[in-house]
Backbone as CSV, one residue per row, in Angstrom:
resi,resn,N_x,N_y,N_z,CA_x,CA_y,CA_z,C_x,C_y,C_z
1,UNK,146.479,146.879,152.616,146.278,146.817,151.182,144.883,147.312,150.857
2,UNK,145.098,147.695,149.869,143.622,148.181,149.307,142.722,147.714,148.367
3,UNK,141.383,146.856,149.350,140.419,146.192,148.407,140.349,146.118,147.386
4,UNK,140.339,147.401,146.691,140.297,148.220,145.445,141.121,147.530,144.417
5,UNK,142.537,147.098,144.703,143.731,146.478,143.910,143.202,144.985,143.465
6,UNK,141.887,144.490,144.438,141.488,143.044,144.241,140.609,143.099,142.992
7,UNK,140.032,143.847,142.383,139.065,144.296,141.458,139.338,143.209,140.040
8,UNK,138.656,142.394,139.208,139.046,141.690,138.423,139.319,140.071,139.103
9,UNK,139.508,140.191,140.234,139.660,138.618,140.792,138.227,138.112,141.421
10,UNK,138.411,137.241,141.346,137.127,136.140,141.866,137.089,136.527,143.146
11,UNK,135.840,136.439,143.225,135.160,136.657,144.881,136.398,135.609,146.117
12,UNK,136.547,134.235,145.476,136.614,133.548,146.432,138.389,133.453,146.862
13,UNK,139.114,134.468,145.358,140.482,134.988,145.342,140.727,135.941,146.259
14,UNK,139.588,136.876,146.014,139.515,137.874,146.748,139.871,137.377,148.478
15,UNK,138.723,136.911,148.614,138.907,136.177,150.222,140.473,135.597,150.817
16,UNK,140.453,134.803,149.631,142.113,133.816,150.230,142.854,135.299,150.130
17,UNK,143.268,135.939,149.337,144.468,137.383,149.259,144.110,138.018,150.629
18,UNK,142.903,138.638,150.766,142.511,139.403,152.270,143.069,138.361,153.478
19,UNK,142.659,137.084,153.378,142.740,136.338,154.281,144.670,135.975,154.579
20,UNK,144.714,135.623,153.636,146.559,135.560,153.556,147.045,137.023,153.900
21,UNK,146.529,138.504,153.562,147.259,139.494,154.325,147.135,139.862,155.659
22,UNK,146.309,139.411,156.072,145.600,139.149,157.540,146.524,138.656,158.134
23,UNK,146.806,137.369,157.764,147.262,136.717,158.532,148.717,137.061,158.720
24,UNK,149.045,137.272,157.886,150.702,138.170,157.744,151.004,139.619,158.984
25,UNK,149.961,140.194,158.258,149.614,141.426,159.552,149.504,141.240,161.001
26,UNK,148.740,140.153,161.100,149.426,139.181,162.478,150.241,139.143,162.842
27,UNK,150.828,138.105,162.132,152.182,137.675,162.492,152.920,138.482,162.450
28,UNK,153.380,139.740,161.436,154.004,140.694,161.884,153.588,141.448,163.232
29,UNK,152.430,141.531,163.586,152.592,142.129,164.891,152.893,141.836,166.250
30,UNK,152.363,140.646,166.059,153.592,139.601,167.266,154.248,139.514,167.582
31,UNK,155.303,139.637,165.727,156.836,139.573,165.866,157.442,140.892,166.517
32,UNK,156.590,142.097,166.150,157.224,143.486,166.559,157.050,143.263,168.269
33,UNK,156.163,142.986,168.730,155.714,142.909,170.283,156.852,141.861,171.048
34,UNK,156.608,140.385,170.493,158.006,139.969,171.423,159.575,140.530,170.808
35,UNK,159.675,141.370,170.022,161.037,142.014,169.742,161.246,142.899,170.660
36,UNK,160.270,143.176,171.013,160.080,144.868,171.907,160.354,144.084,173.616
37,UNK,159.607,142.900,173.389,159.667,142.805,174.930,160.695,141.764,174.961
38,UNK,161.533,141.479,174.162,163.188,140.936,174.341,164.105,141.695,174.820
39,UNK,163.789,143.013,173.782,164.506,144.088,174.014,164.553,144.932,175.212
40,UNK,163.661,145.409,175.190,163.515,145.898,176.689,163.730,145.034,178.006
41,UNK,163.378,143.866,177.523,163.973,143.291,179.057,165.303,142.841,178.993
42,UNK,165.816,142.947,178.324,167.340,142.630,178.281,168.276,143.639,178.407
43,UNK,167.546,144.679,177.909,168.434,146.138,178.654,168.163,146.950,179.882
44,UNK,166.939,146.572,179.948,166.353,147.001,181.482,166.845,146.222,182.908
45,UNK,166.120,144.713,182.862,166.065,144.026,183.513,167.479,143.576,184.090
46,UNK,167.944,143.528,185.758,169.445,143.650,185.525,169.298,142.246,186.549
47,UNK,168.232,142.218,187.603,168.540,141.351,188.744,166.913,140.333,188.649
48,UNK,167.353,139.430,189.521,165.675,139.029,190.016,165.466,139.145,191.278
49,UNK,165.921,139.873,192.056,165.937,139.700,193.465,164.262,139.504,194.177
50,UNK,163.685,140.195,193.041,162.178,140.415,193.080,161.097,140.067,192.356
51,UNK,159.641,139.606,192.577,158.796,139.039,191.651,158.487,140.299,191.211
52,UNK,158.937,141.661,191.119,158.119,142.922,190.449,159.543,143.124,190.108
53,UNK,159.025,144.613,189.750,160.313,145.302,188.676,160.557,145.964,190.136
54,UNK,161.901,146.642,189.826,162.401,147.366,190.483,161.561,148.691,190.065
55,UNK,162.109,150.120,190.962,161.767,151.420,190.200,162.070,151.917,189.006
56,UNK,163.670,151.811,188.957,164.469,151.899,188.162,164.419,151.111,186.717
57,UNK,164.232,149.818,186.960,163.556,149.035,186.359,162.455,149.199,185.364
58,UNK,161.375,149.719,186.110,160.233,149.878,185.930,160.196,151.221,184.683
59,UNK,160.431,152.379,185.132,161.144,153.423,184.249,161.664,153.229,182.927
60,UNK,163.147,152.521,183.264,163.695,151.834,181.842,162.750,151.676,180.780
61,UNK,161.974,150.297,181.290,160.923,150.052,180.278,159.670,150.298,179.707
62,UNK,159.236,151.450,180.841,158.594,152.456,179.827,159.469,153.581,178.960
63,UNK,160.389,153.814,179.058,160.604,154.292,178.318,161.309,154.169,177.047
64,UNK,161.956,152.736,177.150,162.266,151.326,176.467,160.975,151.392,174.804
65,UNK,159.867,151.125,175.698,158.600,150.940,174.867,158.369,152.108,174.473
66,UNK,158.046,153.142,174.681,157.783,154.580,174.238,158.556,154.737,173.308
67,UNK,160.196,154.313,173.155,160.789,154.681,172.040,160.631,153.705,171.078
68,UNK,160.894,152.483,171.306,160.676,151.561,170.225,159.218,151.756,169.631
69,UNK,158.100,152.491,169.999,156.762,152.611,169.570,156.630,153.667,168.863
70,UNK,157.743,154.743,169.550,157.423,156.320,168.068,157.793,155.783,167.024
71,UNK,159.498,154.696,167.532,160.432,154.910,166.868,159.366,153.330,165.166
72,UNK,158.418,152.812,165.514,157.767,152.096,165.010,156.863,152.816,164.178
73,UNK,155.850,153.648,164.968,155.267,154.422,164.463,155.510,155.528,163.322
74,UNK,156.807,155.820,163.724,157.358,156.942,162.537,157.871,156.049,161.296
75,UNK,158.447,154.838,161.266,158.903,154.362,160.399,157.357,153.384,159.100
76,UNK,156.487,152.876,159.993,155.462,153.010,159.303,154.841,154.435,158.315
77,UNK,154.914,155.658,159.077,154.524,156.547,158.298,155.312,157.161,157.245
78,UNK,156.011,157.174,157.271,157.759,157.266,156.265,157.494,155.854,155.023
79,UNK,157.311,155.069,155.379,156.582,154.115,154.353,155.849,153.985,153.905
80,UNK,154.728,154.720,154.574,153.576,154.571,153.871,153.694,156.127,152.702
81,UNK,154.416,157.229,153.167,154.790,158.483,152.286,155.533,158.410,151.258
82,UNK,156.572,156.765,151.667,157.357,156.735,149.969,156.656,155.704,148.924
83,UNK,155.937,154.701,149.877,154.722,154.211,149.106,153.827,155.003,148.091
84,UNK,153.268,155.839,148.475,152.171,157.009,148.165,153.151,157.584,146.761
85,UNK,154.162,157.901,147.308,155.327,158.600,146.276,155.491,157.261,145.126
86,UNK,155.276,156.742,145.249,156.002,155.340,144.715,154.449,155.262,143.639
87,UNK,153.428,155.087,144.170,151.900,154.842,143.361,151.683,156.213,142.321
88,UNK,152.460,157.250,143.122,152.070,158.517,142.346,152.892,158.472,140.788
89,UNK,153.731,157.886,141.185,155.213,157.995,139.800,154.679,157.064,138.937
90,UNK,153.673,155.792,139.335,153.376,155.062,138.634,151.765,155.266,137.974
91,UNK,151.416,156.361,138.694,149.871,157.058,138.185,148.791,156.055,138.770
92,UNK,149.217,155.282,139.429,148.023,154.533,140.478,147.498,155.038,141.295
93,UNK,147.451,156.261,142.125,147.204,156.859,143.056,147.082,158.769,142.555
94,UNK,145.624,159.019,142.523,145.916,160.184,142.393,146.431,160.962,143.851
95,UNK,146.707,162.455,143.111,147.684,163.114,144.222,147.099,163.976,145.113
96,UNK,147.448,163.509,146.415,146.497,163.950,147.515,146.922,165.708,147.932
């Protein structure tokens, strides 16, 4: 979010809003990280025969993570472009 939108609120509003999106931003990133590592180990992971990964194993879940991370990464930026689109229609955002 952008400081900028806090403009008109009290210093100490200001703080609790930053502080409450913070903390959200957190917690969303947590949540994306053990989703990722549910996921991947539940489609990867087949045996325990071993305290390490297998090779095969091992593979899977990098490449497990590599996709769930573009596939994260791209969907953040796609949001943040219909966002942008979204501020522009409303004349909040001049046009970059």
């Amino acid at each position: 979010m952008d400081p900028e939108m806090l403009n008109g609120f009290a210093e100490e509003d200001k703080a609790k809003m930053l502080g409450m999106i913070e903390a959200m931003q957190t917690r969303d990133s947590l949540k994306m990280y053990n989703n990722l590592v549910e996921k991947c180990f539940n489609t990867c992971v087949q045996s325990f025969r071993r305290k390490s990964l297998e090779k095969d194993e091992e593979r899977c879940v990098s490449k497990c993570c590599e996709k769930f991370l573009k596939h994260s990464a791209r969907t953040s930026l796609r949001f943040a472009e219909l966002n942008q689109q979204s501020m522009q229609g409303m004349g909040g955002a001049p046009p970059q």
